[in-house]
N, C-alpha and C positions, 0 to 999 in steps of 0.2 A: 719024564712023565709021559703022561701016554697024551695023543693028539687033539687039539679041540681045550684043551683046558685053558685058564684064567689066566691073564698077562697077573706078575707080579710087581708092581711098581716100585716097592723096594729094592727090586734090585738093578734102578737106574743110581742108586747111589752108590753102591759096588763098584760100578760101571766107570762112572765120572772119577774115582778114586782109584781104581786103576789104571784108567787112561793118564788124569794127572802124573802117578807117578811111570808109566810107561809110553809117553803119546806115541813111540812111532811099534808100539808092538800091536798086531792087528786082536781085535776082539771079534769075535764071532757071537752072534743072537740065536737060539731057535727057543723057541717057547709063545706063540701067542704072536708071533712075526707075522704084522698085516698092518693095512693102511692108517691105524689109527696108531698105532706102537710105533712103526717105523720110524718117524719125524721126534719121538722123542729118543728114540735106542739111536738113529746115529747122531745127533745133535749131544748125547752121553759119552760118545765115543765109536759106537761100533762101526763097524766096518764091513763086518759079512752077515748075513742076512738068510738064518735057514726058516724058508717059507715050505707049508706044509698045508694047513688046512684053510687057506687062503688064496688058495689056488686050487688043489683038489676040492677041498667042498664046495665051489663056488658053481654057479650057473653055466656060468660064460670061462673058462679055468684061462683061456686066451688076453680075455679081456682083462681077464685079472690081472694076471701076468703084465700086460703092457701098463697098469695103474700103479704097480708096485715099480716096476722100472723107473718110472716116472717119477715116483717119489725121491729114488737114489740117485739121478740127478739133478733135482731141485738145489 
């Protein structure tokens, strides 16, 4: 999909149902990958994190950056 578009929440159940049956294979995220998605995509499972308009479209793309880090450490 092209950038900026709608987190789909449906497909945190994919997510949890893959990981169940894979836990140590890594999943990767892009789609809508920002501070309010995050904490639910890796608590799903995921593990890598393609950030895009959450960082480019942002004010501060710095600041962004260090609030998204922050979260995949918590």
């Amino acid at each position: 999909g092209k950038q900026g578009q709608a987190f789909l929440p449906e497909v945190l159940k994919k997510i949890k149902a893959f990981h169940k049956k894979h836990p140590d294979m890594p999943i990767a995220a892009d789609g809508h990958v920002d501070e309010t998605t995050i904490p639910d995509l890796k608590k799903a499972g995921v593990n890598r994190f393609g950030v895009g308009s959450a960082i480019f479209g942002s004010d501060d793309p710095v600041d962004s950056l260090k609030k998204l880090e922050q979260l995949l450490t918590d």
